[in-house]
C-alpha positions in Angstrom: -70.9 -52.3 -152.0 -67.4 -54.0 -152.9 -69.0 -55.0 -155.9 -70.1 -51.2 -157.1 -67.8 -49.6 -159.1 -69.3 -46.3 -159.5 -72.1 -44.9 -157.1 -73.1 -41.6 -158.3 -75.8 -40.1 -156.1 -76.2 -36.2 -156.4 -75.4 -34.4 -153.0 -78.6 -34.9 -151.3 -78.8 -38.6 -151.9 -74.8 -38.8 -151.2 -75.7 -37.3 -147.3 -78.3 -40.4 -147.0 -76.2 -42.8 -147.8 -73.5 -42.5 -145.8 -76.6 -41.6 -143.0 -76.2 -37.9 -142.7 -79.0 -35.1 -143.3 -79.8 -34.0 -146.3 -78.7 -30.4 -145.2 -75.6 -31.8 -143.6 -72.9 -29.4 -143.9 -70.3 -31.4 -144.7 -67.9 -31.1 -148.0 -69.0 -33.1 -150.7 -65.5 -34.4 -150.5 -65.8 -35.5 -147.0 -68.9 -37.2 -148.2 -67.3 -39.2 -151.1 -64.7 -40.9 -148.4 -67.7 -42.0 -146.3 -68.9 -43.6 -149.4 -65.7 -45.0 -150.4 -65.5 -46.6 -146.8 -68.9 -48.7 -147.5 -66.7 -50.5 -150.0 -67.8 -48.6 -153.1 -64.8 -48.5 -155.2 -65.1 -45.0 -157.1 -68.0 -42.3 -155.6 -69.0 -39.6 -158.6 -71.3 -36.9 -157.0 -73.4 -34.9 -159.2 -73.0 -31.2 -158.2 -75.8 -29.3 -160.5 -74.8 -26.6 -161.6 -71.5 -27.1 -160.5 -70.5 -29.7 -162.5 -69.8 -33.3 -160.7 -66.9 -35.2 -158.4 -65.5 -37.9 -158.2 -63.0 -39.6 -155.3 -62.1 -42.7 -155.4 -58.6 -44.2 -153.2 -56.1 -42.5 -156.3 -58.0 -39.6 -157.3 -60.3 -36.6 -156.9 -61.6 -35.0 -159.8 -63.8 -32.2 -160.2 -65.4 -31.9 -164.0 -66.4 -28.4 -164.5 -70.3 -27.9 -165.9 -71.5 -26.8 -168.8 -73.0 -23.5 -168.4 -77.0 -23.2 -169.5 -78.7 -20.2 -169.8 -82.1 -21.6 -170.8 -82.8 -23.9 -168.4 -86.5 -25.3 -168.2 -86.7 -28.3 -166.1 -83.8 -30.7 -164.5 -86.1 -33.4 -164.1 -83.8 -36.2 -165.2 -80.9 -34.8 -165.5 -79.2 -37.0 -162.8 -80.5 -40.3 -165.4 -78.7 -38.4 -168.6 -75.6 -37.8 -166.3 -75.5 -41.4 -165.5 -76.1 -42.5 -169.4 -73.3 -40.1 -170.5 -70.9 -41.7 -168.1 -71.7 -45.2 -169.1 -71.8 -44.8 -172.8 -68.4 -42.9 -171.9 -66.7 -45.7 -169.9 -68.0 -48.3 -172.2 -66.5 -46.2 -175.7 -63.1 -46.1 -173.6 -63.0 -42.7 -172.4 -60.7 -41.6 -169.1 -62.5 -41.2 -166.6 -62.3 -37.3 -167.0 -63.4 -37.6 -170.4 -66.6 -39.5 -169.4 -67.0 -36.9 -166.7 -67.6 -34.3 -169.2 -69.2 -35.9 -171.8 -72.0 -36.7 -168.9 -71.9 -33.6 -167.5 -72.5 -32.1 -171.1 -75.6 -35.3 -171.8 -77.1 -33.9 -168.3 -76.6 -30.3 -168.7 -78.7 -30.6 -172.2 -81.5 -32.3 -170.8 -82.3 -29.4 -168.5 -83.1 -27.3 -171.9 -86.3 -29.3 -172.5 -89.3 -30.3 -170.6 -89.9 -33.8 -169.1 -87.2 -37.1 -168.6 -87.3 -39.1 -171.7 -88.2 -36.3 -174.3 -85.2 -34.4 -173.0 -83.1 -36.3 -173.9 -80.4 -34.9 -176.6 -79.1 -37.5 -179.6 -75.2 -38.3 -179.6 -75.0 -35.8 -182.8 -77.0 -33.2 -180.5 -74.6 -34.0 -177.7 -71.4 -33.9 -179.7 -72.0 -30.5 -181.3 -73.3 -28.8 -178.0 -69.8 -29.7 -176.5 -67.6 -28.1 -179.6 -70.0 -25.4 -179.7 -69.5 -24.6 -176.1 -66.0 -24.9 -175.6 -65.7 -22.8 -178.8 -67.5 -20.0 -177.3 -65.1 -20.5 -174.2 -62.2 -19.5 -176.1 -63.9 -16.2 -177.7 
């Protein structure tokens, strides 16, 4: 695990790996520094709909969701998520940026049936996020 820089399991699959129930009561955070222990240098834990974690040995950063009234299946959500956060780390992004650019690419893949054919384009993705945070400020 000293060679994984981010392990982003949502919160069930975060309470297997660190061996723990599924419906283990713990705090997500608590959850994270278990992870962090197995060597893993930064642990990012998708929350749903309440946006996603992430605690590594400097930080702890919670990136708020994006709000979707319309959704119709979060089947592959978790894989848009983890796109959004690459293609975020690899354009440069901090760490908080890439948080909510994925949270926005996973958010928008709940709005249509299926993995792959829900699946928003950048231009898609890009003016979901200014149209949201416009409508935040109104």
């Amino acid at each position: 695990m000293s060679f994984v820089d981010y392990l982003t399991p949502n919160e069930t699959e975060a309470r297997i790996c660190v061996g723990l129930n599924p419906l283990d009561k713990s705090s997500e955070v608590e959850i994270a520094k278990q992870i962090l222990k197995t060597g893993c240098k930064n642990a990012l834990i998708t929350l749903g709909e309440s946006g996603s974690l992430l605690v590594n040995n400097d930080l702890q950063i919670i990136a708020e969701p994006f709000r979707i009234d319309n959704v119709i299946d979060s089947t592959g959500a978790g894989d848009a998520f983890n796109a959004g956060l690459a293609v975020g780390l690899a354009e440069g992004m901090s760490i908080e940026n890439a948080m909510c650019f994925a949270n926005a690419v996973g958010a928008l893949a709940c709005t249509k049936p299926d993995t792959i054919p829900s699946y928003q384009t950048r231009v898609e993705i890009d003016r979901f996020m200014v149209e949201y945070k416009l409508s935040k400020k109104l």
